[in-house]
N, C-alpha and C positions, 0 to 999 in steps of 0.2 A: 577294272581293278577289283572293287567290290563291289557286283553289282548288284547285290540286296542290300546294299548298306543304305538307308535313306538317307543317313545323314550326310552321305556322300556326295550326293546327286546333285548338291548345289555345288559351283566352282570356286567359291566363299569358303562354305563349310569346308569343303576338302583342301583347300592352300592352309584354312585354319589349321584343321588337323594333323597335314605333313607341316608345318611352324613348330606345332608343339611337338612333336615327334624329334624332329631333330635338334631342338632344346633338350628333348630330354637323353637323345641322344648323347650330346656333349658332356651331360654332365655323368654318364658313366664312361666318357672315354672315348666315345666313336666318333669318329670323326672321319674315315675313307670313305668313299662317296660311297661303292658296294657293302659294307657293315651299316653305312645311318640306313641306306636303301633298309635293307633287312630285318633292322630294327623300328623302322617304321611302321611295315608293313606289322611287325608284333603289336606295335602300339595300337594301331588301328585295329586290327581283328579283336585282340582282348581289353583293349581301353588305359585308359591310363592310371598307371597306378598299377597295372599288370604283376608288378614284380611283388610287389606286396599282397597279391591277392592270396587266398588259401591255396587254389587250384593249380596258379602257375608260380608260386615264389621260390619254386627251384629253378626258376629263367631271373628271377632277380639275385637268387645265391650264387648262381653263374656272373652274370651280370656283375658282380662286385667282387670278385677274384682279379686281384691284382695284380696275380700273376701270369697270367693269362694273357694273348695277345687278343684282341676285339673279332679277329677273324676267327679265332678258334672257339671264341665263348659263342658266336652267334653259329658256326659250322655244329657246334654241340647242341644248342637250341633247336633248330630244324633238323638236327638226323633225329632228335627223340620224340619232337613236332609227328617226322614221318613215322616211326617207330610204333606211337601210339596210334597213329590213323591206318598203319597196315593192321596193326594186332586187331581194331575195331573192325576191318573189313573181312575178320576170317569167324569172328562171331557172333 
């Protein structure tokens, strides 16, 4: 899944980390099995607290739009995820 992540590599560490993922999950709302999946995957790449960091707090300004359903906040997160990793790959 991550496979340069050390912290990963233990079976410990990584149940720890999808635990807290999907706590933190719940408390914006996710809750379908494919959204916490995707949201976790967030938490772990960027850590937690993601949302309020400088570089990605426009996935926590998504992330807390109310009106939004949880599948289209997380479909917004990854099309601009890819967005910015194609734009990197042309220069």
């Amino acid at each position: 899944m991550f496979p340069g992540d050390v912290r990963l590599q233990d079976a410990r560490a990584l149940r720890g980390a999808v635990e807290d993922g999907i706590a933190h999950a719940e408390r914006h709302g996710i809750t379908d099995a494919r959204e916490v999946t995707l949201y976790v995957f967030l938490f772990i790449e960027f850590g937690p607290g993601f949302e309020k960091a400088p570089a990605t707090r426009w996935m926590g300004d998504l992330l807390t739009e109310a009106q939004r359903p949880a599948s289209e906040k997380l479909n917004l997160i990854y099309a601009r995820l890819e967005l910015a990793q194609a734009r990197q790959g042309e220069g």
